[in-house]
C-alpha positions as CSV (number, residue, x, y, z in Angstrom):
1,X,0.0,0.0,0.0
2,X,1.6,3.5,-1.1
3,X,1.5,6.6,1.2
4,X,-1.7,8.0,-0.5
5,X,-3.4,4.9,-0.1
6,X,-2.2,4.5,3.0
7,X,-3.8,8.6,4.3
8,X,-7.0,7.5,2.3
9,X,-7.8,4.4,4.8
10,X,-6.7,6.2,7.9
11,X,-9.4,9.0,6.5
12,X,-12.3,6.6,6.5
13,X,-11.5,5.1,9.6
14,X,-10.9,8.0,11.3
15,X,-14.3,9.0,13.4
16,X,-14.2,12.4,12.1
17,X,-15.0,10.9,9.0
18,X,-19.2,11.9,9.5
19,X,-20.7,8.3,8.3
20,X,-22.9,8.5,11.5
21,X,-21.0,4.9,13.0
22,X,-20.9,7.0,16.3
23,X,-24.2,7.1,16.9
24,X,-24.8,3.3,16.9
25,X,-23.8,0.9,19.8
26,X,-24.6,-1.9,18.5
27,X,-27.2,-3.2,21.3
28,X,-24.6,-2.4,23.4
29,X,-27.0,0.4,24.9
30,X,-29.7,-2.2,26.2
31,X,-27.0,-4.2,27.3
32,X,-25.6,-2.0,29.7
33,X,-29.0,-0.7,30.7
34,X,-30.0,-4.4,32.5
35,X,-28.2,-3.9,35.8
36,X,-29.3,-7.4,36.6
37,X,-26.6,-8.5,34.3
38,X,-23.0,-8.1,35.0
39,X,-21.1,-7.6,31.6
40,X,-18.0,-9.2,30.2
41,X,-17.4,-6.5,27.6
42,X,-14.4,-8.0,26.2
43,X,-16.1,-11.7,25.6
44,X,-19.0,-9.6,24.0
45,X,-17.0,-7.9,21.6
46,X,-15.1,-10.7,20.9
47,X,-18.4,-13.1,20.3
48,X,-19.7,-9.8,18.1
49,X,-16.1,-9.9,15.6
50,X,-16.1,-14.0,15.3
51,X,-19.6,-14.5,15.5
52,X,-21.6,-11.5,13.9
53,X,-19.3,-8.6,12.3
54,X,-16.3,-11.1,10.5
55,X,-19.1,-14.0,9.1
56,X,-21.4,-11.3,8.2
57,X,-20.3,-7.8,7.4
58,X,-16.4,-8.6,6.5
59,X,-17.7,-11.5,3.9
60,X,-19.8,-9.0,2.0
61,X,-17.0,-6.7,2.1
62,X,-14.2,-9.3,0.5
63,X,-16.7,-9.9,-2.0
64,X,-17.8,-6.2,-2.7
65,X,-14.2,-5.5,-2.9
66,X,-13.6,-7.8,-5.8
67,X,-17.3,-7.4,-7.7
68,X,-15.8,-3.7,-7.4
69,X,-12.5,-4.2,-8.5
70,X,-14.1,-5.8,-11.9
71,X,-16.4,-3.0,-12.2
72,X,-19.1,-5.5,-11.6
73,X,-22.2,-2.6,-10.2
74,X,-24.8,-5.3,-10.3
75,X,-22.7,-7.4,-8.7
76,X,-22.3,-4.9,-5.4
77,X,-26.2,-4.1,-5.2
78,X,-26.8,-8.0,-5.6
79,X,-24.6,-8.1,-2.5
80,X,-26.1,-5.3,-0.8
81,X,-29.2,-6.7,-1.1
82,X,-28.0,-10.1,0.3
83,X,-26.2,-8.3,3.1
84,X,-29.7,-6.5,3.9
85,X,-31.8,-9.5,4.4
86,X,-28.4,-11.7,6.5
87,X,-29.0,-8.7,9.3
88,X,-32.0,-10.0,10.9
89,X,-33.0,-7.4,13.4
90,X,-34.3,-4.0,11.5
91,X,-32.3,-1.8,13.9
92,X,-29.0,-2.9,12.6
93,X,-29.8,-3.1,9.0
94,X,-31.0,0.6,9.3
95,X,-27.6,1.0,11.0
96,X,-25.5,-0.5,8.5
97,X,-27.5,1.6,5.9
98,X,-27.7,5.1,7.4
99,X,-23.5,4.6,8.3
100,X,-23.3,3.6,4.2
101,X,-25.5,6.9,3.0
102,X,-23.8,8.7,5.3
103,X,-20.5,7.7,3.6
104,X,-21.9,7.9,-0.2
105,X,-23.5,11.6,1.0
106,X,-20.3,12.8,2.6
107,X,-18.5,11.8,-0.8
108,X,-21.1,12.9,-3.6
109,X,-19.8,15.6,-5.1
110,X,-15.9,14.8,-4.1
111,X,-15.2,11.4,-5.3
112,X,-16.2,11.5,-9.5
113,X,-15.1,7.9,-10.1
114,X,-17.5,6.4,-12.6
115,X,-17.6,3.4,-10.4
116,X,-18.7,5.1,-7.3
117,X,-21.3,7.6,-8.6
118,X,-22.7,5.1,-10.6
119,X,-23.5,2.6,-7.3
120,X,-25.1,5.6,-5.6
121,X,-27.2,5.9,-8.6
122,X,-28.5,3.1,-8.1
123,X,-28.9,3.3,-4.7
124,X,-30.6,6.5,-5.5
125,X,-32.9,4.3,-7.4
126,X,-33.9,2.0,-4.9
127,X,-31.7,-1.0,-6.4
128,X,-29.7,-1.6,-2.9
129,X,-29.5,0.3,0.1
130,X,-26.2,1.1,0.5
131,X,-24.9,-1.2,3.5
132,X,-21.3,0.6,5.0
133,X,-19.4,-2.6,4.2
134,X,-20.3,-2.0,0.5
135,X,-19.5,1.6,0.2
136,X,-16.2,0.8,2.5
137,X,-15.2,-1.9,-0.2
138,X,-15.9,0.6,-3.3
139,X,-13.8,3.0,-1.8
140,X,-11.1,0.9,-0.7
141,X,-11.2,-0.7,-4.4
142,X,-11.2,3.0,-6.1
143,X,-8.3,4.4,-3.8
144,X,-6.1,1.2,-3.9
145,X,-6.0,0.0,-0.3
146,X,-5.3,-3.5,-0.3
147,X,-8.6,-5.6,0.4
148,X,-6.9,-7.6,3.2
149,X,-5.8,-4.2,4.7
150,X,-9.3,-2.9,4.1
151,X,-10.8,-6.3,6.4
152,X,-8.7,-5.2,9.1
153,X,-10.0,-1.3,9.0
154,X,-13.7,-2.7,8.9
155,X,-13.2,-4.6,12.0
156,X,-11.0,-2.0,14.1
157,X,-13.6,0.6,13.2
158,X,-16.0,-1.7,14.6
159,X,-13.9,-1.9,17.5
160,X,-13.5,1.4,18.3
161,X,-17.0,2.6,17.9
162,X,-18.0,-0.4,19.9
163,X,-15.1,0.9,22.7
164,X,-16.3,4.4,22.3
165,X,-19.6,3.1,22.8
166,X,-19.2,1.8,26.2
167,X,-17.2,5.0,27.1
168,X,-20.0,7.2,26.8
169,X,-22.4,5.1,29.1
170,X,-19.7,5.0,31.4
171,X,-18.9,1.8,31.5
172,X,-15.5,1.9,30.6
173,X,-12.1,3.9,30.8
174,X,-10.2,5.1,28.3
175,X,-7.1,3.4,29.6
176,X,-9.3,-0.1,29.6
177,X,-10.8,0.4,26.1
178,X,-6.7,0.6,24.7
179,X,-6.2,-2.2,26.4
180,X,-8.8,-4.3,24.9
181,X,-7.9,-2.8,21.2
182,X,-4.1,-4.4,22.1
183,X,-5.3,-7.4,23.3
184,X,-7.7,-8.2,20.1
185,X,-4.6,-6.4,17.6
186,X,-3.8,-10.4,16.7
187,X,-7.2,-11.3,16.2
188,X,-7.9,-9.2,13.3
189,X,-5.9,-11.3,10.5
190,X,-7.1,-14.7,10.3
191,X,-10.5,-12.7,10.5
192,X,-9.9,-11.1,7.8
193,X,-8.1,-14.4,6.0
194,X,-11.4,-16.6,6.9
195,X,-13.5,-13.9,5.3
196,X,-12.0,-13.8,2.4
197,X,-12.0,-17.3,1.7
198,X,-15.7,-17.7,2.1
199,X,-18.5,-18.0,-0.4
200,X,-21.3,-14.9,-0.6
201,X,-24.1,-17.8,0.8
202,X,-22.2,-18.5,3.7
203,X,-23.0,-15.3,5.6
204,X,-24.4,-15.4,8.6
205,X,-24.3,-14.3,12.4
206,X,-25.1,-16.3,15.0
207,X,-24.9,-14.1,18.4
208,X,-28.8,-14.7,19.3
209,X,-28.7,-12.7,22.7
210,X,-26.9,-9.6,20.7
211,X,-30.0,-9.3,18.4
212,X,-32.2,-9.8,20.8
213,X,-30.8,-6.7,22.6
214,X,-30.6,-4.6,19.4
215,X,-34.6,-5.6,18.9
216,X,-35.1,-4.2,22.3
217,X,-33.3,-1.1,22.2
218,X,-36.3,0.6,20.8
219,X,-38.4,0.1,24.0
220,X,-35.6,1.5,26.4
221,X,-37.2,4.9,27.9
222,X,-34.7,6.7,27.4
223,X,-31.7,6.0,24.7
224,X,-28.4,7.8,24.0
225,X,-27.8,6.0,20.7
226,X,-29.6,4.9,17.6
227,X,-29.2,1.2,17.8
């Protein structure tokens, strides 16, 4: 990965990059909100990376990434599609989505690659709805970050919104949440490796508890986040 490549992924990973990730936690929110039930946040985010974001998100990525690298745009809306109806509860499909227009909105009128502005067309046109992982992997494809470089991106912005997350509800401390993004650092790869070598039909999450939680967040009475 050259130098430019190399600013361009630390630019849409970087959470002043306005995709509107921040404002999602995941189900993390109705977690925390059962005090009944004390929380192991670092075996939750790691079941969330192997079980939901790596089989699920990351597989549609690896294979967006290539569909885009062919210039295949039927291809990526035939994955976006497929990614829509793998995310079973609504609030994190409208997550996914909002974060991906988010990302297609910020970079409208900036990035004129035929590729890109012709997936939001469609997308404009109802054809997908523009999932994050798909945008991520068109981007990654136009501005030549490696794919298996891109994985690893997907998952530590996962990671830190997660992190940040748990932060702002106060449970967790800075100090802890750099802790925990050191401890997963050699996680990441063989991820990223397993996602890459799997087909589009095997995508799939299995982290029943999680969705439950994200189904539930909309009756919480009072919510800092949008998931």
């Amino acid at each position: 990965m050259d130098d430019t490549a190399f600013i361009a992924a630390l630019q849409l990973t970087d959470s002043f990059f306005p995709s509107g990730a921040v404002t999602l936690s995941h189900g993390l929110e109705t977690f925390l909100s059962d005090q009944s039930t004390a929380i192991d946040l670092s075996q939750l985010l790691h079941d969330y990376l192997e079980r939901k974001i790596a089989p699920c998100d990351l597989v549609a990525y690896a294979h967006a990434y290539q569909a885009a690298a062919e210039g295949d745009v039927e291809r990526l809306h035939q994955i976006d599609r497929y990614l829509n109806v793998s995310l079973l509860p609504q609030e994190l499909r409208q997550g996914s989505v909002r974060s991906g227009r988010g990302t297609l909105e910020t970079l409208r009128r900036i990035v004129e690659e035929p590729l890109f502005q012709t997936f939001l067309a469609g997308v404009d046109a109802g054809k997908s709805g523009g999932h994050l992982p798909i945008c991520l992997a068109i981007l990654h494809s136009i501005w030549r970050i490696p794919q298996h470089r891109g994985g690893c991106m997907l998952l530590y912005a996962f990671m830190v919104n997660f992190l940040s997350a748990a932060i702002r509800l106060g449970h967790l401390g800075h100090r802890q949440a750099q802790g925990l993004l050191i401890h997963f650092r050699p996680q990441l790869m063989p991820l990223v490796e397993q996602a890459l070598e799997s087909q589009l039909e095997e995508i799939g999450s299995f982290v029943p508890l999680a969705d439950i939680r994200a189904m539930q967040h909309a009756h919480l009475s009072v919510r800092l986040f949008s998931s």
